[in-house]
Structures are given as C-alpha cells and as structure tokens.
C-alpha positions as CSV (number, residue, x, y, z in Angstrom):
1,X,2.5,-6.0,-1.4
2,X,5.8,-7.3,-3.2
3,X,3.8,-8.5,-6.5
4,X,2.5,-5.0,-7.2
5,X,6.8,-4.1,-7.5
6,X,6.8,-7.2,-9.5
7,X,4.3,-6.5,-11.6
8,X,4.9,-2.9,-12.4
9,X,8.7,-4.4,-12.6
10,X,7.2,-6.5,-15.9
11,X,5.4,-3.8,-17.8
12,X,7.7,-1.0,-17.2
13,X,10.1,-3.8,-19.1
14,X,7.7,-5.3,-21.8
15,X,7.1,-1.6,-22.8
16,X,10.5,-0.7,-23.0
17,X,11.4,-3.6,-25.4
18,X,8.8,-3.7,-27.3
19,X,9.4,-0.3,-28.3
20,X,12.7,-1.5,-29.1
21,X,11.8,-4.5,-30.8
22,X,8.9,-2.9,-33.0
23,X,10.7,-0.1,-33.7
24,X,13.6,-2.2,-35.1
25,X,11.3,-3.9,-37.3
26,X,9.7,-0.6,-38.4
27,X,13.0,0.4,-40.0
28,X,12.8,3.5,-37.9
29,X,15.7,5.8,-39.3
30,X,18.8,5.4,-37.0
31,X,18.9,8.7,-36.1
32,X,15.7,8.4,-34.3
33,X,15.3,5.3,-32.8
34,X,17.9,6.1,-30.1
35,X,15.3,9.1,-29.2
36,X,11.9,7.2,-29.2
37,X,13.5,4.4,-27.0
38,X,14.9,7.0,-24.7
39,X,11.5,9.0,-24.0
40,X,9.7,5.9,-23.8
41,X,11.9,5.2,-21.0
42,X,11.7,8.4,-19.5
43,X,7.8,8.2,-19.4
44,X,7.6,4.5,-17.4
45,X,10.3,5.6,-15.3
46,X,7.9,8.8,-13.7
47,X,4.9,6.2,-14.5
48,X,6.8,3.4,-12.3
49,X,9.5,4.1,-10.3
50,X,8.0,5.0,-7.1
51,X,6.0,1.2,-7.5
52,X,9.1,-1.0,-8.5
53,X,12.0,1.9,-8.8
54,X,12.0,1.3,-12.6
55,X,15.2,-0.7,-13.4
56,X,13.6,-2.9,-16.1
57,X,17.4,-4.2,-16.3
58,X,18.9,-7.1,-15.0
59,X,22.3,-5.2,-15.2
60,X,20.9,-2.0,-13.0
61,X,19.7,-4.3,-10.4
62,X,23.2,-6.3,-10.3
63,X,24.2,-2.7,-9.9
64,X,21.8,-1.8,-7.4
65,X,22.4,-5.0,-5.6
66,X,26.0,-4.6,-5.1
67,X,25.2,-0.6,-4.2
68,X,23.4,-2.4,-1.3
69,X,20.0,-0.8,-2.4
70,X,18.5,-4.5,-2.8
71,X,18.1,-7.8,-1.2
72,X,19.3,-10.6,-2.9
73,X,16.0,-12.3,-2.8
74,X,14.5,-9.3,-4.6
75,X,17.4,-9.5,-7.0
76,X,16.3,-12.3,-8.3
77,X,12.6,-12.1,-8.6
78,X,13.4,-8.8,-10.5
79,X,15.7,-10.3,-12.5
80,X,13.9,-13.4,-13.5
81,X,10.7,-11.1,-14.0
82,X,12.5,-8.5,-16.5
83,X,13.6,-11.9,-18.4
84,X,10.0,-13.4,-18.5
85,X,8.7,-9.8,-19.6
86,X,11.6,-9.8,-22.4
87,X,11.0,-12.9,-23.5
88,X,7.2,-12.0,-23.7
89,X,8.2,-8.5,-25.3
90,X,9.3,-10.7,-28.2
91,X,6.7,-12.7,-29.1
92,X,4.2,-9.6,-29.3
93,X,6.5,-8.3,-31.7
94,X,6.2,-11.4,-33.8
95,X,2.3,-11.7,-33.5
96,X,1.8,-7.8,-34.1
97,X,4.4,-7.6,-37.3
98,X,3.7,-11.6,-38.5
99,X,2.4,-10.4,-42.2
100,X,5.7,-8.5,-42.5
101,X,8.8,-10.5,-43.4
102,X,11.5,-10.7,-40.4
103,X,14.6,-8.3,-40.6
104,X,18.0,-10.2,-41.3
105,X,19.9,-10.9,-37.9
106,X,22.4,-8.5,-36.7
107,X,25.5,-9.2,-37.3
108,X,27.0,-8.5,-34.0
109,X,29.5,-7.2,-33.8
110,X,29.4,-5.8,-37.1
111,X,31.9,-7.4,-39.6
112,X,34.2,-4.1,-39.5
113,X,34.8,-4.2,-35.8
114,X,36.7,-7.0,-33.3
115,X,34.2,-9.1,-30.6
116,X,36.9,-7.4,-28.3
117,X,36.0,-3.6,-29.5
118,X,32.2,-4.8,-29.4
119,X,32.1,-6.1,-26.1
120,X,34.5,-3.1,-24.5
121,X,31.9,-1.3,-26.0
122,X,29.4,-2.5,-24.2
123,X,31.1,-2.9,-21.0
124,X,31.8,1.5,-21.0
125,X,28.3,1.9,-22.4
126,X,26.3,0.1,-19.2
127,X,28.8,1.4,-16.7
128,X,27.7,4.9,-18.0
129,X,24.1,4.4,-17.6
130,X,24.8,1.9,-14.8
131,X,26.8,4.4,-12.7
132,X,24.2,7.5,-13.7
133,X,21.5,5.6,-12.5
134,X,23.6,4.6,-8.9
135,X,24.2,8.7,-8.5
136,X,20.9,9.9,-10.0
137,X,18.9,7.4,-8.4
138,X,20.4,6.8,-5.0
139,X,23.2,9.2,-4.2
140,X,22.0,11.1,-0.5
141,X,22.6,14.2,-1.6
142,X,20.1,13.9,-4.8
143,X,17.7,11.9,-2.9
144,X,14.2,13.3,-3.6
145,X,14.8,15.0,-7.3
146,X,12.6,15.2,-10.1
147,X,14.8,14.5,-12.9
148,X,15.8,11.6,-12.8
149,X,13.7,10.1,-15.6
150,X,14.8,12.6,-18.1
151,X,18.7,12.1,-17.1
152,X,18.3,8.2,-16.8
153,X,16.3,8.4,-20.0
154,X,18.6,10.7,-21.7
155,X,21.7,9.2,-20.9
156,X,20.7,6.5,-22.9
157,X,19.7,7.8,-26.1
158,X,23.3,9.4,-25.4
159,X,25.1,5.9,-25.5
160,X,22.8,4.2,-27.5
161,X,24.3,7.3,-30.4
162,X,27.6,6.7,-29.4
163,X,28.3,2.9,-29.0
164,X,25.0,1.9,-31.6
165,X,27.4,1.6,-34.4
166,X,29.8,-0.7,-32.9
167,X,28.0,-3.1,-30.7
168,X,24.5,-2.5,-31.3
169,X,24.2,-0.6,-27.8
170,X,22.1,-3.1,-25.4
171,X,23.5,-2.1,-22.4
172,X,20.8,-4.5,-21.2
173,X,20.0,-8.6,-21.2
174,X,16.9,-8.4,-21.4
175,X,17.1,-6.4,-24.1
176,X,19.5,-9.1,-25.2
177,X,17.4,-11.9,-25.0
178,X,14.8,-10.2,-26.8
179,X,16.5,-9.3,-29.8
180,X,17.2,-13.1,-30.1
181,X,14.2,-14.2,-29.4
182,X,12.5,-12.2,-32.2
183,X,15.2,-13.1,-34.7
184,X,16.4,-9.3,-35.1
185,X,19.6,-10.7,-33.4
186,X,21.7,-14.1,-33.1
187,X,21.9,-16.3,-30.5
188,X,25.6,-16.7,-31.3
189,X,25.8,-12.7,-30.1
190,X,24.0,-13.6,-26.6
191,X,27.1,-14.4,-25.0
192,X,29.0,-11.3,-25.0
193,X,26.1,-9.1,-24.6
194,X,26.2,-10.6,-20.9
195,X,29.5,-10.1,-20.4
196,X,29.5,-6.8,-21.3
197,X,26.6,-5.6,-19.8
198,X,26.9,-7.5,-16.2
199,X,30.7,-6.6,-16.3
200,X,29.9,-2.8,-16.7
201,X,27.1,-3.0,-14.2
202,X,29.6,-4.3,-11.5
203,X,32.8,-2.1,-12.3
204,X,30.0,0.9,-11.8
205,X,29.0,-0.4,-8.3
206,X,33.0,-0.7,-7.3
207,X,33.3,2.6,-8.5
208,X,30.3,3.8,-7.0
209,X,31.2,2.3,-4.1
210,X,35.0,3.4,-4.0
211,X,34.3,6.8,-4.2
212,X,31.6,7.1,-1.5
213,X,27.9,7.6,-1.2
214,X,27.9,11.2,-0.7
C-alpha cells in the first residue's frame, strides 16, 4: 500500500534530523558530527529503502524525479512528507533539550565567506551526493548491490567535512527547514539553502542523464 512508502518515507527522515538537530545542540565536536550523521543514515537507509527507497530529501527526489525513477504525484507526497517529518524533527528537539538554553543561530554563511561562495557550495555539495545516489542507487549496471548505504551514507560525511565550514553543508531542505525551525539556523538563511540544494539536485539529473544510464 502507498502509505507504508509514506510512512517509512517520514521516519527514515525524522531520524535523520533529529540526529542532526540533537547533535547540534549537544555540542558534538565538529570532527564527529559529520560521522554520527552519516552512519545514522547508513543504518535507515538498509532499515528502509527497500519500503520507501530511502531518499528522506526533497532534493534526491527532484533528482530522482527528473532521472525518471518517480511519478510526479509521488514527488510530491514524498516531498511534502519529508517536510512535515522535518518540521516535526524540530520540535522533538525542542521538547527533548527545553531545560538547556538554545544555541545562537548560525550565521550562514559564516561572516568570512560571500552568500555567492556559500550557496556554490552547496550547489557542488548536493550534486555530489545527488549524482552518487542517481548511479549508486539506480544505474543498470549496479542494480541489485549491497553497498549502497555505506557509499550513500559515506559520501556524506565526506561533503558534510569538506563544504561544513563554508555553508554549513545541508545538502538537504528538509534539513533546512529544520534547522530554522529549532532556532539553530535563521530564517533569513532559508532561501539559499533551496537554491543550492534544488539547483545541484537538477544539474546532477542533466548530467546523469547526459551521460547515459548505463
């Protein structure tokens, strides 16, 4: 039945950012925050993919849409249930964390670099993971592998290391949303987390695309 995919489409999400709210507001060193978000993901991906397909990312399934991989009706109950699960995601990190006081806003991008080198940023950053997930995920001549959690998940921590420092490394909006709806982020930033996120989600389809599905 479709809601199971919905369903599993909302926890595999909620999980994912509350791990990355909570651990936010745990101060969890830098260095490893990248890491507990990634195997996080790499665990609901095996625990939910072969139920939903475990995008939990409005940007993958722009991605996957344009791939031709979903309908557009499915599109958009996926993507309005990743938004309801981020926006949920949020609020339990309020309730669980309320005697704690909240962690100043990010100041995204950070005052060192341009909105231009923040939002390229996160344009390259979701392609990568955007265009990983299109070949790992639905390429014909990887169809059936087993390791496609650990390199989706993986891939992440990877450009959550290398773009974190400029742009905050969403790569996601729900993630997005989240971060503003808890307060760790500014709904002045909201704006160009979309447009790098969805604009790097569509230039990896096109490439995808341009270079075949083989």
């Amino acid at each position: 039945m479709a809601y199971k995919k919905y369903l599993a489409e909302f926890i595999g999400t909620f999980f994912m950012l509350l791990t990355i709210c909570m651990t936010t507001f745990a101060k969890v060193s830098s260095d490893l925050q990248p890491l507990s978000i990634g195997l996080v993901l790499v665990g609901l991906i095996y625990a939910l993919g072969h139920i939903s397909g475990a995008q939990f990312n409005p940007a993958i399934t722009i991605s996957l849409l344009l791939r031709g991989k979903m309908t557009l009706k499915d599109s958009i109950f996926y993507i309005l249930t990743q938004f309801v699960a981020s926006v949920t995601a949020s609020y339990t990190t309020i309730w669980l964390i309320s005697a704690k006081p909240p962690v100043p806003p990010y100041s995204a991008p950070p005052q060192y670099f341009a909105m231009s080198q923040a939002i390229s940023a996160e344009v390259l950053g979701t392609f990568a993971l955007a265009y990983i997930v299109l070949n790992i995920a639905t390429a014909k001549n990887l169809e059936g592998n087993n390791f496609y959690g650990v390199g989706i998940g993986f891939a992440l921590t990877g450009l959550i290391y290398t773009f974190g420092s400029i742009s905050g490394a969403v790569f996601n909006p729900a993630t997005a949303v989240a971060l503003c709806f808890s307060g760790i982020s500014s709904w002045s930033n909201l704006w160009y987390y979309f447009v790098g996120c969805f604009g790097g989600a569509i230039l990896a389809a096109l490439v995808f695309r341009f270079f075949g599905e083989e």
